[in-house]
C-alpha positions as CSV (number, residue, x, y, z in Angstrom):
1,X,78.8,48.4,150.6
2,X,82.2,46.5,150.0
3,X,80.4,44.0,148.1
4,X,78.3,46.4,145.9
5,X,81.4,48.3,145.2
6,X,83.3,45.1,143.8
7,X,80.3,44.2,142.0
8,X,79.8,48.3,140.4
9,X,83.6,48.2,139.5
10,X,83.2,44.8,137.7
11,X,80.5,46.3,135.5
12,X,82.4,49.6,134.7
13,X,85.3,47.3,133.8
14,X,83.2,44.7,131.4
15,X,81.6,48.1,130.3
16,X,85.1,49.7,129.4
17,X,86.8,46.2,127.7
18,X,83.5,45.8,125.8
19,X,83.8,49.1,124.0
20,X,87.7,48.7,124.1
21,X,86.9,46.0,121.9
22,X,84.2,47.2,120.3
23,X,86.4,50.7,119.2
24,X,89.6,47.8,117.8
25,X,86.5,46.3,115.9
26,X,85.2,48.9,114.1
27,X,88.2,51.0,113.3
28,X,89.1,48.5,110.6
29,X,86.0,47.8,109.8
30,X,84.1,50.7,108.5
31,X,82.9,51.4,105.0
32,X,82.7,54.4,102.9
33,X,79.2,56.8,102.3
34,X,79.3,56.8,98.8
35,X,79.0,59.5,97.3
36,X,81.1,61.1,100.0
37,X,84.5,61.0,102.1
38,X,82.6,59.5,105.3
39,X,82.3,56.5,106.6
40,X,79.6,54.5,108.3
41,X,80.2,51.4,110.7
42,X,78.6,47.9,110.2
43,X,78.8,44.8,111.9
44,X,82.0,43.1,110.4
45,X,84.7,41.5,112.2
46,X,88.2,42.6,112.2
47,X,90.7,39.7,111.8
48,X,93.4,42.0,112.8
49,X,91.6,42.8,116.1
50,X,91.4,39.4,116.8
51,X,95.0,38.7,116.3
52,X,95.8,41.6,118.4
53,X,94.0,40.4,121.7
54,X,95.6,36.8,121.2
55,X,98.6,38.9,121.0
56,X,98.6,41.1,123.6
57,X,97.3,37.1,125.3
58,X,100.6,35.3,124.1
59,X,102.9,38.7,125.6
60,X,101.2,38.5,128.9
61,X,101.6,34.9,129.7
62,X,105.2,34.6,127.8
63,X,106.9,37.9,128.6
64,X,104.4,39.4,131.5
65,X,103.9,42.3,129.5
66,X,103.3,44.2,126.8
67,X,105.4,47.0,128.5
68,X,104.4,50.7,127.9
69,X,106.6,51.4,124.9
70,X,105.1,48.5,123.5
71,X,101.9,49.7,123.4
72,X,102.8,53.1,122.1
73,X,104.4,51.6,119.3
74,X,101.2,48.8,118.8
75,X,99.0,52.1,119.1
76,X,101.2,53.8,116.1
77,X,100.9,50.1,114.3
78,X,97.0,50.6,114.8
79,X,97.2,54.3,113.1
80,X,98.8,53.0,110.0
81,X,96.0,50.3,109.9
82,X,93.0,52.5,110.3
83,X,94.4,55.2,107.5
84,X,95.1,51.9,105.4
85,X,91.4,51.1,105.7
86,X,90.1,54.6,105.0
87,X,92.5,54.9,102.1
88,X,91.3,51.6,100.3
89,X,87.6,51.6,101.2
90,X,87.3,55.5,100.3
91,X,89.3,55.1,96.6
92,X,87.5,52.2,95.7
93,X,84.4,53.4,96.3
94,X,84.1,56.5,94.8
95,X,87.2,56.4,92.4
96,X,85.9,52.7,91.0
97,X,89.3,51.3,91.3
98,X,91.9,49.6,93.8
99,X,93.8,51.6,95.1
100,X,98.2,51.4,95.1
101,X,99.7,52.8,98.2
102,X,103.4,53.2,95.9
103,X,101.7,54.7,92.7
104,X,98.9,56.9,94.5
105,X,101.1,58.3,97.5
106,X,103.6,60.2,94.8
107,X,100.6,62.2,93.6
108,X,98.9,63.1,96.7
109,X,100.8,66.5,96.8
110,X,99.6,67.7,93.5
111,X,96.1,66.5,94.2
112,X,95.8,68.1,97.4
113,X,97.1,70.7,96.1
114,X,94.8,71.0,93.4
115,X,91.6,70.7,95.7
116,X,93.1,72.9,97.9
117,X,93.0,75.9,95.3
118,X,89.1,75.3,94.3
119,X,88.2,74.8,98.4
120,X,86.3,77.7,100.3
121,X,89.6,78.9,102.7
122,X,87.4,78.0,106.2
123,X,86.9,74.6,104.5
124,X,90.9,74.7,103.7
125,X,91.1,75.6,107.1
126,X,88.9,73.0,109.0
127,X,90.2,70.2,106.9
128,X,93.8,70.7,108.1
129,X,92.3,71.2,111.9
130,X,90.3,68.1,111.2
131,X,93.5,65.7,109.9
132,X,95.5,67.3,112.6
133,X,92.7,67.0,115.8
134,X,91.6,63.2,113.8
135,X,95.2,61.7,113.9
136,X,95.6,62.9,117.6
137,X,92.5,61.2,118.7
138,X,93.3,58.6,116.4
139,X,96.1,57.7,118.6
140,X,95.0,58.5,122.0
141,X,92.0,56.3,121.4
142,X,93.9,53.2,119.8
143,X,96.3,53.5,123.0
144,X,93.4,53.7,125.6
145,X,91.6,50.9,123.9
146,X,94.6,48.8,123.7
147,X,96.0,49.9,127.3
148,X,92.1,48.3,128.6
149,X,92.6,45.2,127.0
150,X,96.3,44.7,128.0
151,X,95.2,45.3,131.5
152,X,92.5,43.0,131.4
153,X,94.7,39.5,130.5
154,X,96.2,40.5,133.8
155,X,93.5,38.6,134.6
156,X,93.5,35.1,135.0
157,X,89.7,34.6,134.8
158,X,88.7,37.1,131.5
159,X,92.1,35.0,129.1
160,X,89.9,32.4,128.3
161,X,87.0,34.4,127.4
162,X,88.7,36.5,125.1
163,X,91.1,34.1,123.5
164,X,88.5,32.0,122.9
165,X,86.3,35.0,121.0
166,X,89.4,35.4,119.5
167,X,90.1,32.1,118.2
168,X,86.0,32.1,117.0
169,X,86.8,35.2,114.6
170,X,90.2,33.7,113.0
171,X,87.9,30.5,112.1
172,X,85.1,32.5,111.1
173,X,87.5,34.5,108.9
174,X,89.3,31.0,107.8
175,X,85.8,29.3,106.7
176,X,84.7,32.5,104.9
177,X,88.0,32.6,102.8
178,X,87.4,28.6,101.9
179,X,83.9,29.7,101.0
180,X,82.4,27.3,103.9
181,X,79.0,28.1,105.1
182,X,79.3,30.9,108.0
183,X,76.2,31.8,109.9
184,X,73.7,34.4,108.6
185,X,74.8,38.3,109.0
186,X,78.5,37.4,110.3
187,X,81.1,38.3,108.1
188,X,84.6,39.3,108.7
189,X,86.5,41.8,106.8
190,X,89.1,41.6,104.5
191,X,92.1,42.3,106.6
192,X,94.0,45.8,106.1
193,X,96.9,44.2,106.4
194,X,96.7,42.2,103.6
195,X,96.8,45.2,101.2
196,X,100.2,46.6,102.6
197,X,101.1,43.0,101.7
198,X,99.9,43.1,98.1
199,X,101.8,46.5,97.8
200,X,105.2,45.3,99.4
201,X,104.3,42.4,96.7
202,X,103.9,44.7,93.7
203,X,107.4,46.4,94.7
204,X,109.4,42.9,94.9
205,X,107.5,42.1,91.6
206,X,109.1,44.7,90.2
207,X,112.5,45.1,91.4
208,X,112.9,41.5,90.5
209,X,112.8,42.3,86.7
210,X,109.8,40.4,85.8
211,X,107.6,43.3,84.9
212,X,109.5,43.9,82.0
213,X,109.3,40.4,80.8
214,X,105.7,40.0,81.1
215,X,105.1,43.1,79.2
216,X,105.1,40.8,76.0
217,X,106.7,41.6,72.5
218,X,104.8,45.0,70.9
219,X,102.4,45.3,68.3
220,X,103.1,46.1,64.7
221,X,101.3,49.2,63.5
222,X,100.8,49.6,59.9
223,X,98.8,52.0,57.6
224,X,99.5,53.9,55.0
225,X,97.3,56.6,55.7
226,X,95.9,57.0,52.2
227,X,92.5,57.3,53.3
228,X,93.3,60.4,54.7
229,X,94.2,62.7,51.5
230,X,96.5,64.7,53.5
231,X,94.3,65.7,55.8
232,X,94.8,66.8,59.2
233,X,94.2,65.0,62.3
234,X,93.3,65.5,65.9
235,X,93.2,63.1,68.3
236,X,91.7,65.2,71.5
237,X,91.4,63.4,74.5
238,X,88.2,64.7,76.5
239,X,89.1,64.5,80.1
240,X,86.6,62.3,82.5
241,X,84.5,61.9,79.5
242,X,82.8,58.5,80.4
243,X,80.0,56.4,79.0
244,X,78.1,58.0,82.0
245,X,77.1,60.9,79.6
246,X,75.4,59.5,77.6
247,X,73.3,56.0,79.7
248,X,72.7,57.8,82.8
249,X,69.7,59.6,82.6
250,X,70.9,62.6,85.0
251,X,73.7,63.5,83.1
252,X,72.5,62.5,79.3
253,X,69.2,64.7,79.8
254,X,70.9,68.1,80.4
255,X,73.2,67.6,77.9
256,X,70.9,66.6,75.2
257,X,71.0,70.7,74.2
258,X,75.1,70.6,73.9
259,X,74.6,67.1,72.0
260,X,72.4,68.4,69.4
261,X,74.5,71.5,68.8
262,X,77.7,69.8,68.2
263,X,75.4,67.3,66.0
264,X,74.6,70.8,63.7
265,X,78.2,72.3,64.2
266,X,79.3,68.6,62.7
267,X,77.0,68.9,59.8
268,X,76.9,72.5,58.8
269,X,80.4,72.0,58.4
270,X,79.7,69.5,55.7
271,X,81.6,66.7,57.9
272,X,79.5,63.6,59.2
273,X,80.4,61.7,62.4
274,X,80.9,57.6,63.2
275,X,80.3,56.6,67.3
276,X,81.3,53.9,69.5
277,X,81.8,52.8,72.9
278,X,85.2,51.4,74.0
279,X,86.8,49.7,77.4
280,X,89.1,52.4,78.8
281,X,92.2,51.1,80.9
282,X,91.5,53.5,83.7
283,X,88.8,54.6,86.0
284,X,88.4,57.9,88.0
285,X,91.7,59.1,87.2
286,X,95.4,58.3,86.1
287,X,94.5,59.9,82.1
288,X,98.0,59.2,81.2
289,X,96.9,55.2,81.2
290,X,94.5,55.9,78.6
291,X,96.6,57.9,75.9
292,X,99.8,55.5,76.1
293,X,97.4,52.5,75.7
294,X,96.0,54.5,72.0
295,X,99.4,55.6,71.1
296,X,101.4,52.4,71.7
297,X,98.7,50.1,71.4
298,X,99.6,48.0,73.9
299,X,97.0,47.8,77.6
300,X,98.7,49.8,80.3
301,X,96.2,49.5,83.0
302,X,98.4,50.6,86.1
303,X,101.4,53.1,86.7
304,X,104.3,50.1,87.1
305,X,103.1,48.8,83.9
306,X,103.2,52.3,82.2
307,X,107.1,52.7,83.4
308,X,108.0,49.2,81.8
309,X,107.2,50.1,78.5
310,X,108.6,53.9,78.5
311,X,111.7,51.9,79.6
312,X,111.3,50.4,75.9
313,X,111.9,51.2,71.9
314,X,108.5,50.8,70.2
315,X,106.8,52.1,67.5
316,X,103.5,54.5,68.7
317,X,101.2,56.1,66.6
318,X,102.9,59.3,66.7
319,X,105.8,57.4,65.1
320,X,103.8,56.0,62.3
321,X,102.5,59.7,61.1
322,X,105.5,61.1,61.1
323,X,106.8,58.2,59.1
324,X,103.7,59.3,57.0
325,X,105.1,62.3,56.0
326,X,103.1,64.4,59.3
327,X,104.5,66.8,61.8
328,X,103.3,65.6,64.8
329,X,102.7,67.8,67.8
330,X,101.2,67.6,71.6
331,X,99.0,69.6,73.3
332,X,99.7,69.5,77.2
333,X,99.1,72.3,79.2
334,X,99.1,70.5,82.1
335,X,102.6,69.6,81.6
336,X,104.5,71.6,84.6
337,X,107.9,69.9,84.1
338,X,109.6,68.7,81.7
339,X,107.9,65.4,79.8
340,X,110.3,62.7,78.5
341,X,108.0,60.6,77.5
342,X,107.7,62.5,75.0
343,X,110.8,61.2,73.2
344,X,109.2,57.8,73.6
345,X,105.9,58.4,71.8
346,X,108.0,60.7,69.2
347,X,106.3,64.2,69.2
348,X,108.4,66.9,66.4
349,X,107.1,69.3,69.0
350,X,105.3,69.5,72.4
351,X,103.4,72.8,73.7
352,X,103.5,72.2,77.2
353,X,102.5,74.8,80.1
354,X,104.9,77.0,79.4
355,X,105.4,77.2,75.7
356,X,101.7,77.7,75.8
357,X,102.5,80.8,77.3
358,X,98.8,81.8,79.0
359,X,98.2,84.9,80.7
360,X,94.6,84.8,80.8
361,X,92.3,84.6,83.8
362,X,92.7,81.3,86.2
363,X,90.0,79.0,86.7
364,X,90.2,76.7,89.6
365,X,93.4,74.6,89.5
366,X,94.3,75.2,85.8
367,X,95.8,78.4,84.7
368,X,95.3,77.2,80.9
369,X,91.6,76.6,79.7
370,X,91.3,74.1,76.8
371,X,89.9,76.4,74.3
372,X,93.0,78.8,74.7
373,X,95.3,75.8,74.2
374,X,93.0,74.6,71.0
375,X,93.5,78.5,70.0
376,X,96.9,78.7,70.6
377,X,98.7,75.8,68.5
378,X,96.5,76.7,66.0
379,X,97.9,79.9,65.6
380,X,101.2,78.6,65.8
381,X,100.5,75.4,63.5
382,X,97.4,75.1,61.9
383,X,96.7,78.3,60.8
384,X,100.1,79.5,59.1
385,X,100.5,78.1,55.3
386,X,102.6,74.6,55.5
387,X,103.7,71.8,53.2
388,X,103.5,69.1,55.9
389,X,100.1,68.4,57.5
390,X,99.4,68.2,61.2
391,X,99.2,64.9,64.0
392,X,97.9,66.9,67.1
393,X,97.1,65.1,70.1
394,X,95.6,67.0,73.1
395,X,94.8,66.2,76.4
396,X,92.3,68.7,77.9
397,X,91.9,69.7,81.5
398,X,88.8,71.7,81.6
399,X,86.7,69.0,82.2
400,X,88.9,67.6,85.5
401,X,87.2,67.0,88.6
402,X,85.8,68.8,90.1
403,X,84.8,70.4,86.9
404,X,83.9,74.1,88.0
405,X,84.8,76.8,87.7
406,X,84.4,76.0,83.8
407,X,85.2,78.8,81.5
408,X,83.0,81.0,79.4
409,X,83.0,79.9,75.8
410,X,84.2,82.9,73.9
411,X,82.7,82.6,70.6
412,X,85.7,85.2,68.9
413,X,88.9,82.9,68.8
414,X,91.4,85.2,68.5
415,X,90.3,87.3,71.7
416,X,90.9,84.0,73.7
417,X,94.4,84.4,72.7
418,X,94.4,88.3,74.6
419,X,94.9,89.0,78.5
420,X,91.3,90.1,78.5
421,X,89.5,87.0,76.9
422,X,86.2,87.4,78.4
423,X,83.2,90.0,79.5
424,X,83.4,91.1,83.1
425,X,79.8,89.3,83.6
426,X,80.5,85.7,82.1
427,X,83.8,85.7,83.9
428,X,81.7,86.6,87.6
429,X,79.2,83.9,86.6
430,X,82.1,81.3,86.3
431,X,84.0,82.1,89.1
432,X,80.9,82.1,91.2
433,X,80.2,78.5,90.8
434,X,81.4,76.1,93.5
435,X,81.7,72.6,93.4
436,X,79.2,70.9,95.6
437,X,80.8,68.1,97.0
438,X,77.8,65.5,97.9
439,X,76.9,66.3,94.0
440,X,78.8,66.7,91.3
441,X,76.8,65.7,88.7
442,X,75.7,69.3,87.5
443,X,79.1,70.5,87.4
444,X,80.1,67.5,85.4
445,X,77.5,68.4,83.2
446,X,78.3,72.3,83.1
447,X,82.0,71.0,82.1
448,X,80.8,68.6,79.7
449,X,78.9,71.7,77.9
450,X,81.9,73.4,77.4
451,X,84.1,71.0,76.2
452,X,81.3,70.4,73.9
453,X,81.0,73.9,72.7
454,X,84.8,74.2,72.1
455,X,85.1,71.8,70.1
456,X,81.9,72.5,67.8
457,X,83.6,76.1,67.6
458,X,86.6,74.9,66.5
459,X,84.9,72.6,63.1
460,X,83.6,75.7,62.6
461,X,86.6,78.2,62.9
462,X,88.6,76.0,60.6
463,X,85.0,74.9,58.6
464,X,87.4,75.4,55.1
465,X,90.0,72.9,56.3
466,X,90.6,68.9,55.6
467,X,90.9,67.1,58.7
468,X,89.7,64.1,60.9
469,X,88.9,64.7,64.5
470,X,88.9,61.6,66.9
471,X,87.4,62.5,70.2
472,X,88.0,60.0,72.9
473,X,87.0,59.8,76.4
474,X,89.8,59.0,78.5
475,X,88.0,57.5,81.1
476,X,84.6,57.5,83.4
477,X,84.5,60.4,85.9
478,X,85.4,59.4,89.3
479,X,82.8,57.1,91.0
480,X,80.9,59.7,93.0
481,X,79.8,60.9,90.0
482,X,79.4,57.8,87.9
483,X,77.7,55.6,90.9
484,X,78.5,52.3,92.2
485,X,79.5,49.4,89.4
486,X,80.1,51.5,86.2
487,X,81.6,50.6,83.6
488,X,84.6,51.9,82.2
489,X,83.3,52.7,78.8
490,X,84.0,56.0,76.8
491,X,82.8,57.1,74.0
492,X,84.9,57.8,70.3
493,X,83.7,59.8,68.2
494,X,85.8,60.4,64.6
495,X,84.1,63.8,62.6
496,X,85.7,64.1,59.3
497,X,84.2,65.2,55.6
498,X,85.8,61.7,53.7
499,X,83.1,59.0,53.7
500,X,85.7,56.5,53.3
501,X,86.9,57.0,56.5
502,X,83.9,56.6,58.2
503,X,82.5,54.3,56.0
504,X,85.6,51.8,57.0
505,X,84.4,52.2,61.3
506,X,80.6,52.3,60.3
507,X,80.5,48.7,57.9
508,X,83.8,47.2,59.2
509,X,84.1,48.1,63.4
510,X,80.4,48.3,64.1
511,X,80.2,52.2,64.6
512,X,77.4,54.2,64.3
513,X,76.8,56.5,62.1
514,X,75.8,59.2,64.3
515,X,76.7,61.1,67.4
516,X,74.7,58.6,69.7
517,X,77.3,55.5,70.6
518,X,76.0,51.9,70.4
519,X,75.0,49.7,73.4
520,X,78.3,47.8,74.1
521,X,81.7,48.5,73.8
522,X,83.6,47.5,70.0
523,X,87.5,47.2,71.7
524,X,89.6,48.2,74.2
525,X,91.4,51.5,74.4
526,X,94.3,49.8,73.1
527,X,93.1,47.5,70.7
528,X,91.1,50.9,69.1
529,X,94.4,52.1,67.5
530,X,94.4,49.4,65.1
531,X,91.0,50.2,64.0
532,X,91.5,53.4,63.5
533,X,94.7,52.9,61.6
534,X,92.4,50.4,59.8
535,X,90.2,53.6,58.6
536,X,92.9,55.7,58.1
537,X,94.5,54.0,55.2
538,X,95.6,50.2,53.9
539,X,97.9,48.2,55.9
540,X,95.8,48.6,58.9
541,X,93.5,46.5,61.0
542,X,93.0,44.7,64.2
């Protein structure tokens, strides 16, 4: 029995160091389930795992430890790795883009916030259990896991087994970053630590200065507008309208309907339209990317890079039309605070959330729809007689993820302006749709639709007027609705009643001369300001 015993309690303890080991591994190692916030496990190698055990190896023959404390604080170390790996393989996957622990972290409260408001309150509920009842276990199972193999290099037989599976993961993980040969399905993963390394990087980067001198000297803008007559002109950023809408077959089909009516709204208005595709400088999110690369014309592709050049003097796009003899003026209801960046660009005025002054229903997150925005500064601007015409740039919010509730379309424009905008029935219908969070695609689409139908309606209120319309996607919708490996194309589209305007994109830019973009992109979202000062007026060009 003695024997037997010794020999059962060996196997429970190879059985318990075993998924000790296995529990280190895979906590770093996991990937996401796109198109959701899951994850699944695989058969990678954790680098980090294998430098703990030589570790916790290197403290027991040195230091006859670790003691206690030291693995509560290792276990605490091992939390902050595991929520490093969820963070970065759950934003790249289905936000498309890298994600940047300093930038990302400062809006976390307003985005949780946001979901938060359009959530059922049991899921509101569960999630907050979940976090709470996942970082606990979290914890208690890093510090078993770590306690099993601490107690194992007591030891002296089961070191060299482990250092040495140790030591085989470090070269494994050496030869695969040289690009050696490694055997067939063994691959470690990129370590989590090495992100919290790149971000510590990006901060010295920047506290050092250098950012600013590698933002290079500014582009000169020139046009003189002429092209334009006087006319007024909207730029109108389209929230998360991406490429997406109109290659992938799930999203272009349903909106063929909302395509073709904006196509008749267009041309019953006696205005034509020129098309393209171009590279946006964002993915997923982070809109505020996209405008100041149009309006400066200089490629802001991250937040640090975005704060360098607001730190600067240079001439926007704004600037130039109010050179031009406009009165430029910004649309941003989603503008809680105050905006000084609007000094920067150079805006005569800017209608933010509260000098839009809505008192209208709510609909998810926003309290201010984009059609009662649209509505509004026209009332206040467009409408009233003037000597000077309009620059209005607008960033809509309607069609943010997770894109429903979307509001009614209310077909009389001045109503949108009352408390009581819409029917009892339309309004039930839109607050009874819920995002469904393993599909967004049909909301997207429902979204889409609306923006769509705003817009038509507003060529069509103001059918008797002179102005140029650029809509411009500010970026793809987050990757869980575009898929894996999309581009970051969006589409412009300029509507206007002077030929030689369009005429300048369509022969000069290689626009179409429809609704329907080309196949590739014709510039960058920075490098599209030229062109279009280029249409507007001599002077201009890339």
């Amino acid at each position: 029995m003695p024997v037997m015993e010794r020999s059962a309690g060996r196997v429970a303890a190879l059985v318990r160091l075993v998924a000790a080991l296995l529990l280190l591994n895979v906590s770093l190692t996991f990937s996401n389930i796109w198109p959701t916030l899951g994850i699944s496990l695989n058969a990678d190698l954790s680098l980090e795992a294998a430098v703990c055990v030589l570790a916790l190896l290197a403290a027991r023959r040195w230091w006859h430890g670790p003691s206690v404390v030291a693995l509560r604080w290792l276990a605490g170390l091992w939390c902050l790795l595991v929520v490093g790996r969820y963070a970065e393989v759950t934003v790249t996957s289905l936000y498309g883009r890298n994600i940047s622990l300093y930038w990302d972290l400062q809006h976390v409260p307003s985005v949780g916030a946001m979901f938060a408001v359009v959530a059922d309150p049991w899921i509101k509920a569960g999630v907050v259990l979940g976090l709470v009842g996942g970082l606990a276990s979290l914890y208690l199972g890093a510090r078993w896991a770590l306690g099993v193999v601490a107690s194992v290099t007591r030891q002296p037989p089961a070191r060299p087994v482990l250092g040495t599976v140790a030591v085989a993961v470090l070269g494994l993980s050496l030869a695969q970053s040289l690009g050696a040969r490694v055997p067939s399905g063994v691959r470690v993963a990129d370590p989590v630590a090495a992100a919290y390394a790149r971000e510590l990087g990006e901060l010295a980067y920047e506290l050092s200065g250098a950012g600013v001198r590698d933002l290079g000297p500014p582009p000169v803008l020139r046009s003189d507008l002429t092209r334009l007559g006087g006319a007024d002109v909207f730029v109108i950023f389209l929230e998360s309208y991406g490429a997406v809408a109109w290659r992938r077959p799930e999203m272009a089909g349903p909106l063929v309907p909302a395509m073709a009516r904006l196509q008749e709204d267009i041309a019953e208005t006696g205005r034509s339209v020129a098309s393209a595709f171009v590279e946006s400088t964002t993915f997923g999110g982070e809109s505020w990317l996209a405008h100041v690369s149009l309006l400066s014309g200089t490629e802001i592709r991250d937040p640090a890079t975005n704060v360098r050049l607001m730190a600067q003097e240079r001439d926007t796009m704004v600037k130039l039309f109010g050179r031009g003899g406009y009165r430029t003026v910004a649309i941003m209801p989603g503008m809680l605070v105050a905006w000084p960046e609007g000094a920067f660009y150079g805006f005569d005025e800017i209608y933010d959330h509260e000098r839009l002054g809505y008192r209208g229903p709510q609909f998810g997150w926003w309290d201010i729809n984009d059609q009662y925005a649209l509505a509004r500064v026209d009332a206040l601007e467009i409408e009233p007689p003037r000597e000077q015409p309009a620059f209005v740039f607008f960033t809509t919010l309607s069609t943010h993820a997770p894109f429903v509730p979307a509001p009614p379309y209310q077909a009389d424009w001045t109503r949108v302006l009352t408390t009581n905008p819409y029917d009892a029935d339309a309004l039930d219908r839109a607050w009874s749709a819920w995002p469904d969070w393993t599909n967004l695609g049909p909301s997207y689409v429902e979204a889409l639709e609306y923006a769509f139908h705003n817009v038509g309606g507003y060529l069509r209120l103001r059918a008797d007027r002179d102005l140029v319309m650029v809509l411009v996607g500010d970026h793809q919708p987050p990757a869980l609705v575009s898929g894996a490996g999309a581009s970051w194309d969006v589409p412009v589209h300029v509507i206007a009643n002077r030929p030689e305007v369009l005429d300048r994109l369509t022969r000069h830019h290689q626009f179409t001369d429809t609704l329907q973009p080309g196949d590739q992109a014709v510039a960058r979202m920075d490098t599209l300001l030229p062109i279009l000062l280029d249409a507007f007026g001599d002077g201009g060009g890339p």
